[in-house]
KOLTOR-708890 format. One record per atom (N, C-alpha, C): x, y, z. Coordinates in steps of 0.1 Angstrom, whole numbers, plus 2048, in hexadecimal, padded with zeros to 3 digits. Example, Ala and Ser with C-alpha at 12.3 -4.5 7.8 and 13.67 -1.06 7.14 Angstrom:
<recs>
8847C784E
87B7D384E
8847DF84E
8807EA847
8897F5847
88180084F
</recs>
This chain:
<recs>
85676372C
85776E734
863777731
86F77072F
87977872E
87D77C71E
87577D712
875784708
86F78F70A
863793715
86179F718
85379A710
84A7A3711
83979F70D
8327A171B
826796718
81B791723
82078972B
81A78B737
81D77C740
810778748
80D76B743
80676174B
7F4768744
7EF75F74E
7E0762747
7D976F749
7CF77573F
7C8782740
7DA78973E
7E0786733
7EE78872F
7ED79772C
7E579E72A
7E97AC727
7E77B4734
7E57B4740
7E37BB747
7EE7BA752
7FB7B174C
8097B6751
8147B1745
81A7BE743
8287B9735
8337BC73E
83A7B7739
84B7B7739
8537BA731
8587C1734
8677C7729
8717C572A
87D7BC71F
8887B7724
8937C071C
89B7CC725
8A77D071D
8B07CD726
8BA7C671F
8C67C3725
8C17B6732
8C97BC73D
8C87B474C
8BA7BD755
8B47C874D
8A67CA753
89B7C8750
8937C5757
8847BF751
8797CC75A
8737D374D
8687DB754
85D7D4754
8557CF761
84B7CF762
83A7D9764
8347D675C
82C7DE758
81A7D975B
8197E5763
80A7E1767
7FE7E975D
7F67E3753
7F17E674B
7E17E674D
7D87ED751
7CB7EC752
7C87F9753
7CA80374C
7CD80D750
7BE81674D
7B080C748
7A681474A
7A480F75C
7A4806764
7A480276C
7AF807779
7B480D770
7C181A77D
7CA80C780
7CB80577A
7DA7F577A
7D67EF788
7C67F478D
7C57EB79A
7C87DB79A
7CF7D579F
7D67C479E
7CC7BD79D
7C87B4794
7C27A6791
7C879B79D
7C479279E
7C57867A4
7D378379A
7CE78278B
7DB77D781
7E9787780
7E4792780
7F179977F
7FA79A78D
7F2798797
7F87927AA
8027857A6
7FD77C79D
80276E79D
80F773793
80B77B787
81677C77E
81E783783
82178B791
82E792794
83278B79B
82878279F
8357777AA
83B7717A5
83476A796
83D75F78E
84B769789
84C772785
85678177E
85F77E789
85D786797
8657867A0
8697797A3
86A76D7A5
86B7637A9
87675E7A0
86C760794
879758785
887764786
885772789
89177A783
89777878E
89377779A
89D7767A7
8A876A7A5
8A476279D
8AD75779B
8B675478E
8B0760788
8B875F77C
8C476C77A
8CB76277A
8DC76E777
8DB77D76D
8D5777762
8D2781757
8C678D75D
8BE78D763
8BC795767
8C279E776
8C07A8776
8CC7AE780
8C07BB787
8B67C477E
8B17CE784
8A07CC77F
8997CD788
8887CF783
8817DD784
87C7E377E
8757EF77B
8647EF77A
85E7F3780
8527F0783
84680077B
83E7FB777
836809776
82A802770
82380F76F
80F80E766
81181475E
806813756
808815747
7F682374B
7F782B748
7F1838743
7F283D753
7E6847759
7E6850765
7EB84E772
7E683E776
7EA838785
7FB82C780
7FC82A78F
807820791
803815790
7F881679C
7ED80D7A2
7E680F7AB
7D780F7AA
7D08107B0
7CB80D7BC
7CF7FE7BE
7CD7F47C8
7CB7E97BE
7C87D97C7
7C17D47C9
7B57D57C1
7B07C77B9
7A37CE7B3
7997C37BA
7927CC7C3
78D7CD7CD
77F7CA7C6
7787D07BC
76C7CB7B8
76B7BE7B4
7767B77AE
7717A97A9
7767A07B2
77D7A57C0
78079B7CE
77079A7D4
7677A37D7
7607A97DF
75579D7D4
75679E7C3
74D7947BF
74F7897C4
7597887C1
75D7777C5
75D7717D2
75C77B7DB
75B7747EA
7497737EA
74277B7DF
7367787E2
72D76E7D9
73776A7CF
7337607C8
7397547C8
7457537D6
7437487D3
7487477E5
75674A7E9
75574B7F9
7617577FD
763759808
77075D812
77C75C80D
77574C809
788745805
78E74A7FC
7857507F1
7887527E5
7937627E8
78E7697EF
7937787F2
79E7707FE
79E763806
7AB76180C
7B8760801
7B27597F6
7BE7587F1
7C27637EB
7B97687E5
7BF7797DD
7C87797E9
7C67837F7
7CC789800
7DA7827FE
7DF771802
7E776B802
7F076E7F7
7EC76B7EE
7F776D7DF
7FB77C7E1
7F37847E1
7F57967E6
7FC7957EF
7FE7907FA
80A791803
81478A803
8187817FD
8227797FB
82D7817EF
8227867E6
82C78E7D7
83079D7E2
8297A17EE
8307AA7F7
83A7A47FD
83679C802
84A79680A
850793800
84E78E7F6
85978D7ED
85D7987E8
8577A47E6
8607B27E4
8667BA7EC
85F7B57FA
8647C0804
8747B6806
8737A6801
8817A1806
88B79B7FA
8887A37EF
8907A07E3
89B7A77E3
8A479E7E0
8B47A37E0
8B77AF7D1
8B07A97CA
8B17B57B9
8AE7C07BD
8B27C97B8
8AC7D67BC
8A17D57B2
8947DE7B5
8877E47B3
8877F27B1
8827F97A2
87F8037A2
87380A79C
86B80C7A6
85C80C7A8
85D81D79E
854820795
85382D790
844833793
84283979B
83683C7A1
82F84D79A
82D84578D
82385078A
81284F78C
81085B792
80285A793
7FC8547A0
7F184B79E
7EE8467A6
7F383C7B1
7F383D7BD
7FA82F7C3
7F682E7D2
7EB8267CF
7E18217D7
7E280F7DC
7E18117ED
7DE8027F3
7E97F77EA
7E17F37E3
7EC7E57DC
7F77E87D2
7F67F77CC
7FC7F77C6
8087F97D1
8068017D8
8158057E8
8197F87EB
8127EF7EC
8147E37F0
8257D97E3
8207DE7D8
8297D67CC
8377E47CB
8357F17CF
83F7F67CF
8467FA7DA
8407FC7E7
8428097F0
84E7FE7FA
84B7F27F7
8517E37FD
8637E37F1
8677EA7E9
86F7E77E2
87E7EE7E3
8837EC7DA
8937F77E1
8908087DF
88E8067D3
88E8147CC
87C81A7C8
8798257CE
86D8297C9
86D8397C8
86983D7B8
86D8477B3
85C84F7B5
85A8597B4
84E8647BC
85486A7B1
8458747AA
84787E7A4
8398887A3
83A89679C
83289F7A0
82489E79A
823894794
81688B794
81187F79E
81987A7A7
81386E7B1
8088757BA
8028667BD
7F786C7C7
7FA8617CC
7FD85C7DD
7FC84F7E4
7F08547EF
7EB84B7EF
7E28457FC
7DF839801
7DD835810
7D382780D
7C982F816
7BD82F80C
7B1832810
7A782B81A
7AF81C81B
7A480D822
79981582C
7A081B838
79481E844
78782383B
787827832
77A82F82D
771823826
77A818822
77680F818
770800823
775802831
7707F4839
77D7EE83C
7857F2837
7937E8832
79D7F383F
7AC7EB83E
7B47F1844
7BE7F283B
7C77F983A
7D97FB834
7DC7EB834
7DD7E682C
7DE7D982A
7F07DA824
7F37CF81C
7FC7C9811
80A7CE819
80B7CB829
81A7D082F
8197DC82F
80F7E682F
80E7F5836
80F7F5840
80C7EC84C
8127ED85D
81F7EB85C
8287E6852
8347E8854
83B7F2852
83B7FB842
83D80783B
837814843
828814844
824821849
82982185B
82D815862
82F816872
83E820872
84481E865
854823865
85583085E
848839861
847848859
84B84E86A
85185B863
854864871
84886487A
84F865885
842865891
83885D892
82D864894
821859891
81B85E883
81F862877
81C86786B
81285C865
81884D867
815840862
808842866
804844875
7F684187B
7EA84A871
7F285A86F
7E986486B
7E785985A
7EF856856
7EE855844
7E3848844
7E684084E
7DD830852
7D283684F
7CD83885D
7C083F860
7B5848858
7BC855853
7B785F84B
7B885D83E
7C0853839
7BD84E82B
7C885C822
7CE86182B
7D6873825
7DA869818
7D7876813
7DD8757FF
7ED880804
7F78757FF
8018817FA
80B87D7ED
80F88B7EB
81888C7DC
8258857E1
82A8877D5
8358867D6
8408877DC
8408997E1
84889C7E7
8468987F4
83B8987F9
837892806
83C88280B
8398797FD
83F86D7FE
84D86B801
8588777F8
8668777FD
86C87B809
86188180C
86788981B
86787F824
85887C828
85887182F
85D86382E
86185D823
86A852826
86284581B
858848813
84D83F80B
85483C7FD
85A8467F8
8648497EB
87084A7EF
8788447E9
8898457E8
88C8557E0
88785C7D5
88D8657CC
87C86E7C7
8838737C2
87587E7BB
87B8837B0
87387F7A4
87A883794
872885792
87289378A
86589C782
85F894776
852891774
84D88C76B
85888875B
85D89875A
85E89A74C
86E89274B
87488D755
87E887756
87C877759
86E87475A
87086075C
87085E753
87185F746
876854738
882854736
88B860739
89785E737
89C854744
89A85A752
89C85275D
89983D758
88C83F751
88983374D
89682D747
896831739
8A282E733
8AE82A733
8B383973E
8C2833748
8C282774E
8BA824755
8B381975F
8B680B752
8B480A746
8B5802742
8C07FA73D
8C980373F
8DA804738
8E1802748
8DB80174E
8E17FA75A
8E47EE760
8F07E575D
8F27DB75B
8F67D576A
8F57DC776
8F57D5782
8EA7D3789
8ED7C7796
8E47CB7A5
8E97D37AC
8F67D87AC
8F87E57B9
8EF7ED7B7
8E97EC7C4
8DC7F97C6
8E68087C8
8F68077CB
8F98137CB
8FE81B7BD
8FD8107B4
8FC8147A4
8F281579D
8E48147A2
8D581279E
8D18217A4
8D88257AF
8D382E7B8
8DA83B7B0
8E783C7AD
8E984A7A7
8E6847799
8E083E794
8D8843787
8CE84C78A
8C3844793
8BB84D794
8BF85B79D
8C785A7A4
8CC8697A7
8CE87479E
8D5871792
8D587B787
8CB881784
8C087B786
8AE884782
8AA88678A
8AD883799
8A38867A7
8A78967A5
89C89A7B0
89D8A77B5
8948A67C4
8998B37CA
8968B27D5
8858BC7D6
87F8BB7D5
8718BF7D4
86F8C77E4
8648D57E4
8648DA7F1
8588D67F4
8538D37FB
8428D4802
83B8DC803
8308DA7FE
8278E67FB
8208EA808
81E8F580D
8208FB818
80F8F2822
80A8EF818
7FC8E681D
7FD8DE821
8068D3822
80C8C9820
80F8C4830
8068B6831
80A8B5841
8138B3847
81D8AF83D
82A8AE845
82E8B984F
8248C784E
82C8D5852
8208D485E
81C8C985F
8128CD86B
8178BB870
8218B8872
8288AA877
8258AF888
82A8B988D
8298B889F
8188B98A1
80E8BA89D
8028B889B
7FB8AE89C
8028A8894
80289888A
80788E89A
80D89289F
81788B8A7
81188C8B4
80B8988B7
80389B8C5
7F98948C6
7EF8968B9
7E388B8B8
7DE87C8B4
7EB8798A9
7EC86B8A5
7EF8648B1
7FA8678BA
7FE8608C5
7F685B8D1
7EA8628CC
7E685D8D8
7E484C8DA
7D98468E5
7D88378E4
7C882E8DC
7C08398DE
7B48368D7
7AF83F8C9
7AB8358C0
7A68428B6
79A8518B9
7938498C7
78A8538CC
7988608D3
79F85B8D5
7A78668DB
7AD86D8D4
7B18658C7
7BA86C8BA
7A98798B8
79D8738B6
79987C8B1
79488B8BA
7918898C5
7928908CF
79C89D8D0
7AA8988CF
7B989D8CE
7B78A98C4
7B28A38B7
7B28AA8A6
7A68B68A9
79B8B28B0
78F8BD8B7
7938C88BC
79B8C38C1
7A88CF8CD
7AB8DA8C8
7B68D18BD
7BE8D88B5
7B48E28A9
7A98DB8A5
79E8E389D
79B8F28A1
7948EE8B0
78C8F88B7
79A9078C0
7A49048BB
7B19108C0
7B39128B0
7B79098AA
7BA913898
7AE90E890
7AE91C887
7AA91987B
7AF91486F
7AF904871
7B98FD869
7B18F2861
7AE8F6855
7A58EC84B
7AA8DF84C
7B58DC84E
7BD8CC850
7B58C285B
7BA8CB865
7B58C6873
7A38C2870
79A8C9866
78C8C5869
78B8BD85A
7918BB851
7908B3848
7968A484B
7A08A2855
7A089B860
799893864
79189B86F
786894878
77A89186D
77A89A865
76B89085C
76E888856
77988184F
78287784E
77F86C854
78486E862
78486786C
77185E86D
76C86A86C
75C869873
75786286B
75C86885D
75685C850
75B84C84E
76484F857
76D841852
76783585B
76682585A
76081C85E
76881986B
75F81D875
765819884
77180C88A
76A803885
7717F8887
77E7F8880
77E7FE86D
78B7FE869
798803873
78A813876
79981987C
7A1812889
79980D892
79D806898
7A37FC899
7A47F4891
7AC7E3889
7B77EE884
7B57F987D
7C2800876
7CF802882
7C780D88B
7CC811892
7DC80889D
7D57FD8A0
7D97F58A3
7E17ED89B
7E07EB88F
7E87E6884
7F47EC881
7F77F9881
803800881
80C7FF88E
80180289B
8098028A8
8137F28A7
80C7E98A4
80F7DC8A6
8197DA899
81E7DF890
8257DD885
82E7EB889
82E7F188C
83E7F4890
84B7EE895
8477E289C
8517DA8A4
8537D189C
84B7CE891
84E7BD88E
8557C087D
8567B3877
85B7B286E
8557B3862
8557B8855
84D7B684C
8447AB844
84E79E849
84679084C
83A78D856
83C796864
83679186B
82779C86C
82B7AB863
81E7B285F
8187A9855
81E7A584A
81679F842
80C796846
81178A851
80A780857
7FF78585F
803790866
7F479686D
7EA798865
7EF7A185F
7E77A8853
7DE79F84D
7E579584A
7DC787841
7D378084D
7D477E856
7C977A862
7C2789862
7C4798862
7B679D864
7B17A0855
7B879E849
7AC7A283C
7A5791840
7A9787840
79F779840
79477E84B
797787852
78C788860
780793854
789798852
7827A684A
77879E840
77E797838
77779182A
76C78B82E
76F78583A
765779841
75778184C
75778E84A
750794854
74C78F861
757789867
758785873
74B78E879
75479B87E
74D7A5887
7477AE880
74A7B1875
7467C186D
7437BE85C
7387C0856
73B7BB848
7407CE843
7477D1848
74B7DE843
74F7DF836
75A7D9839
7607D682A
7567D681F
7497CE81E
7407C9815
73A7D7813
7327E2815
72B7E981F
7377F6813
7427F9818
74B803815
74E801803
7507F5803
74D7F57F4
7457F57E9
7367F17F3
7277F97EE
72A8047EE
72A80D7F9
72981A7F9
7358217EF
73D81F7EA
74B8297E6
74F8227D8
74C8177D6
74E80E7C8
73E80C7C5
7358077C8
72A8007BD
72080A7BE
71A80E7C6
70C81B7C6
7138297C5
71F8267CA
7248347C9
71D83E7D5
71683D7DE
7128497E4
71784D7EC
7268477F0
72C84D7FA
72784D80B
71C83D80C
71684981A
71A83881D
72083281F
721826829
71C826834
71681B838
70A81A845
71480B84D
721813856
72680E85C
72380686B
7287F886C
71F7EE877
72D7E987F
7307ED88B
7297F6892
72A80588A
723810892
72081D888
72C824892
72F82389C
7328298A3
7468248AA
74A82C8B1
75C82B8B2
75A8208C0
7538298CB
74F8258D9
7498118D5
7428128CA
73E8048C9
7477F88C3
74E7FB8C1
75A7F28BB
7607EE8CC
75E7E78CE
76A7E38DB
7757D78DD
77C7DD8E4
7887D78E6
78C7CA8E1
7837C08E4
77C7B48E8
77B7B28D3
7727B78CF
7737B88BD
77F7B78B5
7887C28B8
7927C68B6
7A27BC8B7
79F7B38C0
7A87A98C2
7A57A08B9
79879A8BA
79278F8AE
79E7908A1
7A079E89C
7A479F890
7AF79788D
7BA79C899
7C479589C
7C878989B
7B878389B
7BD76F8A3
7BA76B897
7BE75D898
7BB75288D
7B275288B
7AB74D880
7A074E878
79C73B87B
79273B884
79072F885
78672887B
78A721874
78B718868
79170F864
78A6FF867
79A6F9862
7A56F7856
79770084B
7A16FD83E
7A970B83D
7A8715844
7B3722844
7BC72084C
7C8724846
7D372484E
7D973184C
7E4736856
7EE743853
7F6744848
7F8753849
7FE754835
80C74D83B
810745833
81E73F838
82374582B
83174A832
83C75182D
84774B829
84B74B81D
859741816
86A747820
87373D822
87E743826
88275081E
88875B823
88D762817
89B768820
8A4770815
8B2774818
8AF77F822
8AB78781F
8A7794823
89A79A82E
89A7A3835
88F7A983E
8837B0839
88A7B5831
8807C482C
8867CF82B
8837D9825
88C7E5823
88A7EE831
8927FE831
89380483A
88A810836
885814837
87E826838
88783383A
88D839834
891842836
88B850834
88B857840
87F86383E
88986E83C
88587A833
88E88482F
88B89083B
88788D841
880899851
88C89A858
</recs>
């Protein structure tokens, strides 16, 4: 590993690069948008694990190799495997996927995530958890899940609960795509360097022979720039965002957004609600709830929820949504998911807790979390 190359099995679909005391790690699948393998999950943990202990390394750099960062999660060959063979098989994905997140949200090295392009669900999960994450005028982030059956998974109730206001709830829920500049304002990105400047940024980054994050930090300072927001851009409709997200149910969030529809003529506000309408009832609900309830706690203690409701999820306890969302949007492609329950009013209360509780089985247990030095990082929003 530490000559720099492949690591571990299906070896090309993560390299490493060793200059000096930094190792770039590199997610490589890039007809596949670098969505994470089961093996390339296992090979970052082994990476992070080995350099946290090793002196000679000092700084880690993260990125994908052609359009995306990372796409997610690769979600088609979990979705096979839970159907070829069981649950367990998608428990463990989840497990390893959450554990390589506490280990980044609680690593003492600094992390510097370069987010070109795409950066979706798991990929947020391997960076958005780290010290440093750079945004440029190519990124797109989302987590899309409510549309997909799924919720904001990989420690998004921790990250999105600590966006201004209730911004977290709107980004959860509506699956909002935003750029870069959007990412910096609100607190998701540490910096914003114009495309035509991340190889040099890369480079400096390599000639840097410490862990002080406050020496890692004015490297990348020399290439940041402060980016404005493009006038479309929801951040400029945040008291909006704040009147309607806040409410207590998602029937009332959508109600709220109706309001605001039917007084302006605001293409946001109804691209929105159909959003909403199209999205799988029950997600929104389990989502909704997943942010309120990951505001207070710890980034350990979202991950642990989170891992009791994807096992509820994988296992179609209540809802085979999940299964259903990834017909519709990955395998037929027609976009029209035939959601069970169909309806917001039908999901009740009573459902909605299930997600929460243990997963009664004797051979599952809770994602158990290693001691670590650290909490988790802080969110700083530029608003």
């Amino acid at each position: 590993m530490d000559a720099g190359g492949a690591v571990g099995g299906h070896s090309d679909q993560l390299l490493v690069e060793a200059d000096g005391s930094t190792r770039t790690l590199i997610l490589n699948r890039p007809k596949q948008l670098n969505v994470l393998s089961h093996a390339m999950i296992k090979g970052l943990r082994r990476c992070f694990t080995t350099y946290e202990k090793d002196d000679g390394v000092k700084l880690l750099i993260m990125k994908g190799t052609g359009r995306a960062f990372c796409a997610g999660g690769d979600v088609a060959a979990g979705v096979q495997s839970i159907y070829n063979e069981s649950w367990k098989w998608g428990a463990d994905f989840f497990r390893d996927q959450y554990l390589l997140n506490y280990i980044i949200a609680t690593y003492i090295k600094p992390q510097v995530s370069l987010l070109t392009g795409i950066v979706m669900g798991g990929g947020a999960g391997v960076s958005l958890h780290g010290r440093f994450r750079v945004a440029t005028d190519n990124t797109v982030f989302a987590m899309p899940e409510t549309a997909l059956g799924l919720f904001p998974d990989v420690g998004a109730s921790y990250f999105l609960s600590r966006l201004p206001g209730f911004y977290g709830e709107y980004v959860a829920l509506a699956g909002a795509r935003l750029d870069g500049a959007e990412m910096l304002a609100c607190g998701l990105a540490t910096h914003f360097v114009p495309s035509h400047k991340m190889l040099l940024l890369e480079e400096s980054l390599k000639k840097v022979d410490t862990s002080n994050s406050f020496c890692v930090c004015s490297t990348i300072d020399q290439f940041a720039q402060q980016p404005s927001l493009k006038q479309k851009s929801s951040l400029n409709r945040l008291e909006i965002i704040n009147k309607c997200f806040s409410k207590r149910t998602v029937e009332e969030i959508i109600s709220s957004l109706e309001q605001v529809a039917s007084n302006l003529a605001d293409e946001w506000a109804a691209e929105t609600i159909q959003y909403l309408k199209k999205a799988s009832p029950t997600s929104l609900k389990i989502s909704l709830r997943s942010i309120r309830e990951g505001r207070t706690q710890t980034v350990g203690e979202c991950l642990q929820r989170e891992y009791r409701m994807v096992c509820h999820v994988i296992r179609g306890d209540f809802s085979r949504d999940f299964f259903e969302g990834f017909r519709a949007i990955l395998v037929d492609k027609d976009k029209n998911p035939k959601w069970m329950p169909p309806r917001l009013e039908q999901v009740h209360d009573e459902a909605v807790e299930e997600y929460f509780s243990r997963i009664d089985d004797p051979e599952w247990e809770d994602l158990n979390l290693p001691p670590r030095h650290s909490h988790g990082i802080i969110f700083y929003s530029k608003l």
